[in-house]
ZALUMDO-905146 format. One record per residue (C-alpha): x, y, z. Coordinates in steps of 0.2 Angstrom, whole numbers, plus 5000, padded with zeros to 4 digits. Layout:
N
X,Y,Z $
...
END
This chain:
189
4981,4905,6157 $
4995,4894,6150 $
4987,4876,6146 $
5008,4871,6145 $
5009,4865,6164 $
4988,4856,6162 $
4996,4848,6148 $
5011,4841,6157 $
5001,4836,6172 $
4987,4828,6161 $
4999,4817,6153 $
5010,4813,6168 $
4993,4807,6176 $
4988,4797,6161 $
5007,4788,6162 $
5006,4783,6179 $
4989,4776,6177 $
4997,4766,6161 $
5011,4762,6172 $
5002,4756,6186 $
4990,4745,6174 $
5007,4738,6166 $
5013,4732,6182 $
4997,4724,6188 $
4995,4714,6173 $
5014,4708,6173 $
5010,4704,6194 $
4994,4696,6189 $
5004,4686,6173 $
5018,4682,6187 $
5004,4677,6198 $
4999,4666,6186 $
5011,4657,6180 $
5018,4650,6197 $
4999,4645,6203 $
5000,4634,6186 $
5019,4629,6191 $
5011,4623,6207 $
4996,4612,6202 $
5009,4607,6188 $
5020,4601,6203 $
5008,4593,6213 $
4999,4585,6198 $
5016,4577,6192 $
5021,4573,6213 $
5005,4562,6213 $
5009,4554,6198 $
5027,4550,6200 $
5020,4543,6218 $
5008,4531,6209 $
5020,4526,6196 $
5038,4519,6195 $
5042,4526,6180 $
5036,4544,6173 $
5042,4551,6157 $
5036,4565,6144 $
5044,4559,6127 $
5045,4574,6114 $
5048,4563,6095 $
5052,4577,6088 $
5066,4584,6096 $
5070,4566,6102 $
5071,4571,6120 $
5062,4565,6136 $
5060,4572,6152 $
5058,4558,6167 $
5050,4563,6181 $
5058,4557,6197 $
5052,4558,6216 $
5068,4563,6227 $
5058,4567,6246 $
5041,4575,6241 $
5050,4585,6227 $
5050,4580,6210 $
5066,4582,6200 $
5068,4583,6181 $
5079,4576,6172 $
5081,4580,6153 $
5091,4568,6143 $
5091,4563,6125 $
5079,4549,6120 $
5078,4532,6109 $
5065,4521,6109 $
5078,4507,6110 $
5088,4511,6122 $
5077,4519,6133 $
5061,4509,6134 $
5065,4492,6123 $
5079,4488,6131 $
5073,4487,6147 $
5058,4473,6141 $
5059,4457,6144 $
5064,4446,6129 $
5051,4435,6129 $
5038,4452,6127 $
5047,4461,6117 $
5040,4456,6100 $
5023,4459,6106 $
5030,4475,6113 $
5037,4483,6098 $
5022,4477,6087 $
5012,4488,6099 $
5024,4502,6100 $
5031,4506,6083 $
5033,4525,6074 $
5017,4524,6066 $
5009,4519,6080 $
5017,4535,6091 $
5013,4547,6078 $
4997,4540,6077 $
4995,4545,6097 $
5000,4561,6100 $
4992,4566,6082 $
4975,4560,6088 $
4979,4561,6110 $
4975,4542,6110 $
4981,4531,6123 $
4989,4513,6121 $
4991,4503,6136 $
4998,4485,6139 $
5007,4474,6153 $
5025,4468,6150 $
5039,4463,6162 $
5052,4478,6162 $
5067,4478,6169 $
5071,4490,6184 $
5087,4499,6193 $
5093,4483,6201 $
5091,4473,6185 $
5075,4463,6189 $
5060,4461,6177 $
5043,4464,6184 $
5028,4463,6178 $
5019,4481,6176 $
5007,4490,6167 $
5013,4503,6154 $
5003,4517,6148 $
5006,4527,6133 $
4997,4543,6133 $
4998,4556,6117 $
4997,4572,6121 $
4988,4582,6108 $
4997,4593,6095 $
5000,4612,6100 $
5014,4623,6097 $
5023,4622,6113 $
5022,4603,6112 $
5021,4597,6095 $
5026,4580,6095 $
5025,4574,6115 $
5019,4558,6122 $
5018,4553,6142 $
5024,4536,6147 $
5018,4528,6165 $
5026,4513,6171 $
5017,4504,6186 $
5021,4488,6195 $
5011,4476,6195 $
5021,4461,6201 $
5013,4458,6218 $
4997,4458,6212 $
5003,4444,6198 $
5011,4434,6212 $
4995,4436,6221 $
4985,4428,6205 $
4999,4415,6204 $
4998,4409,6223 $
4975,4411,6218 $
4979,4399,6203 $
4989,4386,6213 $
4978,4385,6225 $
4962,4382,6214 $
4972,4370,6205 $
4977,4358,6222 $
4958,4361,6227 $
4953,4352,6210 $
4965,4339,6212 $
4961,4335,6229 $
4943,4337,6224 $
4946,4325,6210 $
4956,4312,6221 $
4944,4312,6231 $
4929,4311,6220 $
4941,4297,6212 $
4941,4286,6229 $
4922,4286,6231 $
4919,4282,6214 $
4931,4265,6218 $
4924,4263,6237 $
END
């Protein structure tokens, strides 16, 4: 006879059911976020295993994230960024003009405004102070709120596979000399 206590029950049931909803959509969020943390993690090992260098340039906080591998983890390191210190410098002197004729603000702007990509081979200097030759990609990721302003940098050696087009060169080279010398002395027999 007293509705009071239905009432009570009726709306005790409908918060638990609300309840239990809330916390399945916050496991299901959770869930998620560390299955995208994951493929973000092994996307970014692969990478960092392809590449010598690895680094996600934000212009508009002027901070850059570079990707190290340490083991078969990959460790961030967050530190401030300038285009001449951090990438610049570390071209060879000889490239360098050509580098920073290719790699100038507007240009940057220009690539994470649109998410185009500028790629180009260079001699960069590595940790032991040696220039090698690699291939350098510069990748604009598109505008968005959570990364306004962000560009990826790939640095890949490409030394060996110079050297191996060097040793290719020189021996074309004796082969047409010899075959010239040779050609030379039947022509005078």
């Amino acid at each position: 006879l007293n509705p009071m206590p239905y009432t009570v029950g009726l709306c005790s049931l409908i918060l638990v059911f609300v309840g239990v909803a809330v916390m399945l959509f916050i496991a299901s969020r959770r869930k998620g976020v560390v299955l995208a943390n994951r493929e973000f993690e092994r996307f970014i090992t692969y990478v960092c295993q392809n590449n010598e260098a690895v680094f996600e340039v934000n212009l508009q906080t002027q901070l850059m994230n570079h990707y190290l591998l340490e083991g078969k983890k990959v460790k961030t390191l967050q530190q401030p960024f300038s285009l001449e210190r951090d990438f610049l410098d570390r071209i060879h002197p000889d490239e360098r003009p050509a580098v920073i004729q290719e790699v100038n603000d507007e240009t940057l702007h220009s690539l994470f405004a649109t998410g185009g990509k500028k790629s180009f081979e260079a001699r960069v200097k590595d940790e032991k102070d040696h220039y090698l030759w690699s291939f350098i990609i510069i990748q604009g990721i598109p505008s968005s709120h959570s990364q306004p302003a962000n560009l990826m940098v790939f640095i890949h050696s490409i030394e060996e596979q110079k050297e191996k087009d060097a040793h290719a060169k020189d021996l074309l080279q004796n082969a047409v000399s010899q075959a010239e010398t040779a050609n030379k002395s039947k022509s005078e027999f």
